[in-house]
C-alpha positions in Angstrom: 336.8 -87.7 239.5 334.8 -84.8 238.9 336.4 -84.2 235.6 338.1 -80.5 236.4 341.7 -79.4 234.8 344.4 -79.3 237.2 343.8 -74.9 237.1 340.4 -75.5 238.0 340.6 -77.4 240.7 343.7 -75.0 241.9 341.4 -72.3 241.4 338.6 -73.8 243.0 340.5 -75.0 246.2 342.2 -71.2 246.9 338.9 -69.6 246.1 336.6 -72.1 248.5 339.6 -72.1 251.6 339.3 -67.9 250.9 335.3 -68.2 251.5 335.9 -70.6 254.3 337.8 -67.7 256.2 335.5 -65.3 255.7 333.1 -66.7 257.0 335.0 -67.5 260.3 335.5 -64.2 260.5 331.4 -63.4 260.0 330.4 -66.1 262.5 333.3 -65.4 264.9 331.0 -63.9 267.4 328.3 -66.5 267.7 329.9 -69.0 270.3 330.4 -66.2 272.0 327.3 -64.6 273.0 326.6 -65.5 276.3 330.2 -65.0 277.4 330.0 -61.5 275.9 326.9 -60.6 278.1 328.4 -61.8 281.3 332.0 -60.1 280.8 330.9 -57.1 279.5 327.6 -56.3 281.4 325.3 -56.5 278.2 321.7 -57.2 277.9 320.1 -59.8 275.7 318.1 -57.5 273.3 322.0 -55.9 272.9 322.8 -59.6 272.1 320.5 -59.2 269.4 320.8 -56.2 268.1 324.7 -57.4 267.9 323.2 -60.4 265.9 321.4 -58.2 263.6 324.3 -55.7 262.7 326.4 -58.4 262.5 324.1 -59.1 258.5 322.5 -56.1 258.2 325.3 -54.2 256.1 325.9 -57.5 254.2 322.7 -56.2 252.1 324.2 -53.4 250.0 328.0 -55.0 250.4 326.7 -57.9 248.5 325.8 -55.6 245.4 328.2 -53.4 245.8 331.0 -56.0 245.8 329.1 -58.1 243.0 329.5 -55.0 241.0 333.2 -54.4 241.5 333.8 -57.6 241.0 332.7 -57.6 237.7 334.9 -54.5 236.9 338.3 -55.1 238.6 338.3 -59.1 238.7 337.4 -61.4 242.0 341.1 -61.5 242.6 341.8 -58.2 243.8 338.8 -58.1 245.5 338.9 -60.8 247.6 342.0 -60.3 248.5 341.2 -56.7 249.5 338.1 -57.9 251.3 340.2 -61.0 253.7 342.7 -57.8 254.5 339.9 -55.9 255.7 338.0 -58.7 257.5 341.7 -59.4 259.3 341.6 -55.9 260.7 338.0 -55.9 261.6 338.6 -59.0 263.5 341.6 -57.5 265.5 339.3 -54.4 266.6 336.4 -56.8 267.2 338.6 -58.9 269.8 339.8 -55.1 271.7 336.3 -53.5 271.9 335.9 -52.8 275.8 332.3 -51.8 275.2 328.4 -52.4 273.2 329.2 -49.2 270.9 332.1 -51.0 269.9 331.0 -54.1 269.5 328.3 -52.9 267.4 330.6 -50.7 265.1 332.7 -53.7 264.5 330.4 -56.1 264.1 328.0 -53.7 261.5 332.0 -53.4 259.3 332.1 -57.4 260.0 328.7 -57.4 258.0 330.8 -56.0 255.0 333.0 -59.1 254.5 329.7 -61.0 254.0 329.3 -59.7 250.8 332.8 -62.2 249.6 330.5 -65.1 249.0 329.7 -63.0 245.3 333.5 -62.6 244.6 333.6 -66.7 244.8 330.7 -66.8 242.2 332.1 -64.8 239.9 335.4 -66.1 239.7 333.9 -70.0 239.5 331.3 -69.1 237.0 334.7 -67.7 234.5 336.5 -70.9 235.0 334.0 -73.4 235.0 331.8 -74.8 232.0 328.0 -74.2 232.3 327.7 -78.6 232.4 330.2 -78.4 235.6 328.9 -75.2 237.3 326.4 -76.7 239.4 329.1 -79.1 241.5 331.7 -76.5 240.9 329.4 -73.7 242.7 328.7 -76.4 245.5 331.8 -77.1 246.7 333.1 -73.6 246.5 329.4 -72.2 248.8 329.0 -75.0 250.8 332.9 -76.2 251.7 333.3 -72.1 252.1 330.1 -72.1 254.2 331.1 -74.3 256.7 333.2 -71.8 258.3 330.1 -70.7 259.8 330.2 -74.2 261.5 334.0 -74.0 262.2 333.5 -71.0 263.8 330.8 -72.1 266.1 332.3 -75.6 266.9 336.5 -74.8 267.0 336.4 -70.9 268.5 335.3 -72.2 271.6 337.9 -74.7 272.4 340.9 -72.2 271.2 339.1 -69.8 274.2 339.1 -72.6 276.2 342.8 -73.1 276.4 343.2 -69.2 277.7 341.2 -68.0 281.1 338.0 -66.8 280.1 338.2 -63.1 280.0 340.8 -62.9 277.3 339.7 -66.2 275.6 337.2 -65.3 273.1 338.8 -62.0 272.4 341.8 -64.3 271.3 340.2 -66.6 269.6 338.8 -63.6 267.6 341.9 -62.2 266.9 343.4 -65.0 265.8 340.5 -65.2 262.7 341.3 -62.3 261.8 345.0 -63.2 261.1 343.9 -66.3 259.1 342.2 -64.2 256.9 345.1 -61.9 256.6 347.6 -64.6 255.1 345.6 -66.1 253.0 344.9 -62.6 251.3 348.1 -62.5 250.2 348.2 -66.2 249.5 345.2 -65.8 247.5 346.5 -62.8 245.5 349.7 -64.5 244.8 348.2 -68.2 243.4 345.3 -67.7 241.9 344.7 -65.1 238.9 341.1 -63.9 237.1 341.0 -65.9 233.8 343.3 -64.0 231.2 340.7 -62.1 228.8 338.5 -60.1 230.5 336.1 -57.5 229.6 332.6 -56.9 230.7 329.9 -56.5 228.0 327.2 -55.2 230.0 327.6 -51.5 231.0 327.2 -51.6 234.8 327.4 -48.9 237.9 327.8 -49.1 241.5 324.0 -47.2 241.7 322.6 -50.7 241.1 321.4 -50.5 237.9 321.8 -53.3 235.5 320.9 -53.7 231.9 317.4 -55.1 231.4 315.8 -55.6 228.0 311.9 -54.5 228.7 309.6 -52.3 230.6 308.0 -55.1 232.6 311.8 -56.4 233.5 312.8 -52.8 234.5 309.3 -52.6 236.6 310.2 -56.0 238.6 313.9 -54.5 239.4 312.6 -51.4 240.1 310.3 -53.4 242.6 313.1 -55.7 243.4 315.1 -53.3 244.8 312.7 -51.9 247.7 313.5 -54.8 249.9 316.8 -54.3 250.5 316.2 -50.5 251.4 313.8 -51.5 253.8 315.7 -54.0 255.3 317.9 -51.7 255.9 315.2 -49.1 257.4 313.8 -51.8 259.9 317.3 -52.4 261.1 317.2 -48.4 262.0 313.4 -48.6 263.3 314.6 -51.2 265.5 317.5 -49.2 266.9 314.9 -46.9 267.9 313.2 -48.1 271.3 311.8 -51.4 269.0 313.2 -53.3 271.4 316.7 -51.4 271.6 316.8 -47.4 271.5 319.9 -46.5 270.5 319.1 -43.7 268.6 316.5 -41.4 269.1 312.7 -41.4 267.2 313.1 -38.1 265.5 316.9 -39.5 264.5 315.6 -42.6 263.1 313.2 -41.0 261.2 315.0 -38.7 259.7 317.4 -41.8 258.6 314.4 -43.8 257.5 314.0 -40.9 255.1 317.4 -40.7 253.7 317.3 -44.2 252.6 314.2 -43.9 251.1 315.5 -41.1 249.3 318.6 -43.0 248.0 316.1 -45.5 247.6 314.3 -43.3 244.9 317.0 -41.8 243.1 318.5 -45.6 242.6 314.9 -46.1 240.7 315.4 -42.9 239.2 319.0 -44.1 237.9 317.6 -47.5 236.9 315.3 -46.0 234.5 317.7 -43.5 232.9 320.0 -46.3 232.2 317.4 -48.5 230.9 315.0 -46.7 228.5 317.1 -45.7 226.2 318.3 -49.0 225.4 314.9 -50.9 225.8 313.7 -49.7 222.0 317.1 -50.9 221.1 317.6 -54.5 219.6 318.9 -57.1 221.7 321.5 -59.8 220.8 320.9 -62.9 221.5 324.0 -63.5 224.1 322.9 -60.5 226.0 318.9 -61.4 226.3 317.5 -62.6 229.5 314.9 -62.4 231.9 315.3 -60.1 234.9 312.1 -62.4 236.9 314.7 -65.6 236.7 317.1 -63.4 239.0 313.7 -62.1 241.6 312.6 -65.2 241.7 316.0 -66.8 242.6 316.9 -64.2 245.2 313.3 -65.1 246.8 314.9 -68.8 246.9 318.2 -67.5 248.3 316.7 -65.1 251.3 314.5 -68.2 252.3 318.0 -70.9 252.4 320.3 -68.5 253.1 318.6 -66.3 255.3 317.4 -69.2 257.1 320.8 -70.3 257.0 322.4 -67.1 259.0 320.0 -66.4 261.4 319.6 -69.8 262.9 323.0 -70.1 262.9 323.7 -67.0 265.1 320.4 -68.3 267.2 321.1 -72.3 267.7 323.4 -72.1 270.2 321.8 -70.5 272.4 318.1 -71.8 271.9 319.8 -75.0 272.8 321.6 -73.8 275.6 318.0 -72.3 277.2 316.1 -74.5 276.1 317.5 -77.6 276.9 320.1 -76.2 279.9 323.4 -76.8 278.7 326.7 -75.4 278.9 327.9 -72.8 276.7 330.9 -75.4 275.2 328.4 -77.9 274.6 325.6 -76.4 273.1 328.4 -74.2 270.7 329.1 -77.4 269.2 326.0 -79.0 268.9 324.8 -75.8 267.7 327.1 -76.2 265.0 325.0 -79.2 264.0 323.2 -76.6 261.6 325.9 -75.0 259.4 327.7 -78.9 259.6 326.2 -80.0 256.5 327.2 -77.6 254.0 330.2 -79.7 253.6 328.0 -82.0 251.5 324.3 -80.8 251.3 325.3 -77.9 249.3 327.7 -79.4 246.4 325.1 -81.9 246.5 322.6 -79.6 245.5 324.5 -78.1 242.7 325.5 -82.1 241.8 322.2 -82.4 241.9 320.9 -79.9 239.7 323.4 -80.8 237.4 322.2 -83.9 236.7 318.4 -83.6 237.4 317.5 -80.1 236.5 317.8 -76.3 238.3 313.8 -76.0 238.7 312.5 -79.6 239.5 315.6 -79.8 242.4 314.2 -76.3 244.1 310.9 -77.6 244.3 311.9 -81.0 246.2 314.6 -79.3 248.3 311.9 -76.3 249.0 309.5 -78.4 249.9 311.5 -80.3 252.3 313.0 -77.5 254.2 309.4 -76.4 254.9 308.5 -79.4 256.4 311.4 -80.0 258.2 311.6 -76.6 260.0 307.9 -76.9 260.7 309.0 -79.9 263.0 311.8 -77.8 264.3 308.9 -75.2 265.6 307.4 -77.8 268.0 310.5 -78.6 270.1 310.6 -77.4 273.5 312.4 -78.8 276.6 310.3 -81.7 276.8 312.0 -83.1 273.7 315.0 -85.4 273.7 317.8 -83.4 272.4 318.9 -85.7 270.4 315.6 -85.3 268.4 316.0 -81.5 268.3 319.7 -82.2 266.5 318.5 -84.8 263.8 315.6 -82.4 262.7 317.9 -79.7 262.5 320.1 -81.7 260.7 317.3 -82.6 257.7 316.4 -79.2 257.7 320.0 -77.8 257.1 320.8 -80.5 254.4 317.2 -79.3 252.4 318.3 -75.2 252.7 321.6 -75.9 252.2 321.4 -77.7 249.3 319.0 -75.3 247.8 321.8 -72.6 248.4 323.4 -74.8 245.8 320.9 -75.6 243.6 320.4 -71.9 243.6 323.3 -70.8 243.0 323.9 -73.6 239.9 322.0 -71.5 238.1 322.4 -67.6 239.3 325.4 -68.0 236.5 323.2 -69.3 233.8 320.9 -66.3 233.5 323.5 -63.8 232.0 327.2 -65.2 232.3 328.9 -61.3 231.9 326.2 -60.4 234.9 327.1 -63.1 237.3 329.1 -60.7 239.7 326.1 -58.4 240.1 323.1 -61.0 239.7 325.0 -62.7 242.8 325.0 -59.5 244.8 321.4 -59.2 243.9 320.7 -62.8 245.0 323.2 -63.0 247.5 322.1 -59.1 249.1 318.4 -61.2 249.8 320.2 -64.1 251.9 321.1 -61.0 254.3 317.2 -59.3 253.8 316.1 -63.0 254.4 318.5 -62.8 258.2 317.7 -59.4 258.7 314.1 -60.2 258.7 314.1 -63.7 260.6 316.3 -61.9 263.2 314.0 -59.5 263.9 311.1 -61.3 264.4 312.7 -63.9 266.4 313.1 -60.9 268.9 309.7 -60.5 269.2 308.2 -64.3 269.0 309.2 -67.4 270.9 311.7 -70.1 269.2 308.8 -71.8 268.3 307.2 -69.3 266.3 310.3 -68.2 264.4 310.8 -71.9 262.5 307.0 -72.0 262.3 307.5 -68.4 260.5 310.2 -69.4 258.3 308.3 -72.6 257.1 305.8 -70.3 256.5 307.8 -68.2 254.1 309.3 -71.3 252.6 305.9 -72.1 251.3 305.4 -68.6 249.4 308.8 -69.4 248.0 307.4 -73.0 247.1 304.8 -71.3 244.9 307.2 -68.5 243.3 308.7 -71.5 241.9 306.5 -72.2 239.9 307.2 -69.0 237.5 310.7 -69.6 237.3 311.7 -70.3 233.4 313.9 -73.9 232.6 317.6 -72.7 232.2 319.5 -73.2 229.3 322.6 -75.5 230.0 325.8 -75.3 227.5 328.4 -77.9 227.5 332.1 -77.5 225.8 333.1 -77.6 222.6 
């Protein structure tokens, strides 16, 4: 129906079901947050620093992955990365205390970073005319593990007694995902020529063809460091002291310090080649990949942290059980079965830019709406605005990434890191703040942000669509 060969669709199928697991494995402490606190003595502001770990390591896993990705293949790597998620689940499911929770759960950050594998290997086996639908059912069936997660894990605990429940339910993710690694390495191979024109390094320097472009990554780039250094200012008595001041500090100042000699690196790989003639197959414009990570830390972003908060605003907010409020919380990540191939559908058909701006536009006033619920509401009411506003972010995760792999094809690994490394800024950030501001106020924020976003789009370039010979 869609018009793919039978190795596409082979490929497409292994790759989305390896995303899928993943992402199980990411979201496999959500339903589990309240049951965590009781059994193990924990606070809520450990809750949430759990929350926060659990995407805060996502951020430089993203790029880092994106980059070996476009070295060694997305076969090898995400099979390596669904062995290591398998093993991070088992620990996860033994931990006996918050240090280990948090240790696991900052490693379980790390397997976030295999939604760039995905990308890569769609964007070699797909035509630039299919890539939008293609990309949309790989994110948004692969996605849904999130909901899967949220909705299923609680009813395999349910079947055990409730202190060894959720730590087998956890467990038993991370087995999933070690099967399908090898089922995954086995069945489905990286296209059969491959060599990467663009010279690339695990620093996070990639190939840009003038000053102003290497200015905006340079800028580009801060972000994710200081996501990273409010994640360690918050482990500092902001709410949580983990660490001490002086320690966090004196981290702080590390990163910035990686920070500056990544800048430093960007420019000594870049300036030579600037005064350099560029072919036509290797020009682009670096502001078509800022831009779009903007997009992706709104939808994505969005995406993670009120999935890791629905739950359990529900279950306050409205007083229902654990169980029920797991699966109505799942309501949220439920439509990336079809909001999210429909955005790339979409986009296909309609255009990348003019489908961001609609979808945009609607996610802002949707979660604006979400912002005024509060126990007076029918919560039936609270479900159906979720609902629209998943279906807008969502499918602008897709319309997104339908044209991440149009910018610079031999790029795509790394450009998705970039992109996909915001998502996690995008949680990091909304996570925070919703530990310091009401329910309320955190979908009132993010509409907020979804309106900057809005008007970003507006200096994003049309993209240049190929079809096959």
């Amino acid at each position: 129906m869609l018009g793919f060969t039978e190795t596409q669709s082979r490929t497409l199928h292994l790759t989305w079901i390896a995303f899928f697991l993943t992402f199980v494995a990411w979201f496999n402490m959500a339903p589990f947050n309240t049951t965590i606190m009781h059994q193990l003595g924990l606070t809520e502001t450990q809750i949430n620093i759990l929350m926060i770990c659990n995407v805060v390591l996502t951020i430089p896993a993203r790029i880092i992955i994106g980059t070996l990705t476009d070295h060694y293949g997305p076969q090898k790597v995400f099979s390596g990365l669904l062995l290591f998620a398998g093993v991070v689940c088992i620990t996860f499911s033994l931990a006996q205390s918050f240090e280990g929770l948090l240790i696991n759960r900052l490693l379980m950050g790390m397997v976030g970073g295999g939604f760039v594998v995905g990308i890569k290997m769609i964007a070699e086996w797909f035509p630039d005319n299919k890539m939008g639908t293609a990309q949309g059912i790989y994110a948004g069936w692969g996605n849904f593990g999130a909901a899967a997660a949220t909705f299923f894990l609680p009813l395999i605990a349910l079947l055990f007694s409730t202190d060894i429940g959720w730590r087998i339910a956890t467990a038993f993710t991370g087995l999933l995902c070690m099967i399908w690694a090898f089922i995954y390495f086995r069945f489905c191979p990286d296209i059969p020529e491959r060599s990467p024109d663009f010279e690339t390094a695990i620093h996070g320097a990639f190939e840009v063809q003038s000053k102003k472009d290497l200015i905006l990554q340079s800028i580009v780039l801060f972000p994710i460091y200081g996501a990273l250094m409010l994640f360690v200012w918050k482990l500092s008595g902001h709410p949580y002291t983990l660490i001490t001041s002086s320690l966090s500090w004196l981290l702080i100042a590390g990163l910035f310090g990686i920070f500056t000699g990544n800048i430093i690196q960007c420019w000594k790989f870049n300036l030579p080649r600037i005064e350099q003639p560029t072919p036509e197959d290797k020009a682009y414009s670096f502001s078509q990949i800022a831009i779009l990570s903007l997009v992706y830390s709104l939808t994505f972003g969005c995406e993670l942290a009120v999935i890791s908060i629905f739950p359990q605003f529900l279950e306050t907010t409205f007083s229902i059980s654990v169980g029920l409020a797991g699966m109505l919380g799942a309501s949220y990540a439920f439509m990336n079965l079809v909001a999210r191939p429909g955005g790339g559908w979409i986009s296909d058909r309609f255009g990348r830019r003019r489908t961001l701006f609609v979808l945009i536009l609607g996610g802002l006033v949707s979660h604006w709406l979400l912002g005024e619920v509060n126990s007076n509401w029918p919560l039936s009411t609270a479900i159906v605005l979720s609902l629209f506003g998943s279906i807008f972010f969502k499918a602008g995760n897709g319309a997104c990434f339908a044209a991440v792999p149009l910018i610079q094809k031999n790029l795509t690994g790394k450009m998705a890191g970039l992109a996909g490394a915001y998502g996690s800024v995008g949680a990091v950030c909304f996570l925070t703040l919703y530990s310091f501001v009401s329910p309320q106020d955190f979908f009132k924020i993010i509409a907020a942000y979804a309106f900057l976003v809005f008007l970003a789009l507006f200096f994003l370039k049309p993209f240049r669509v190929t079809s096959p010979n």
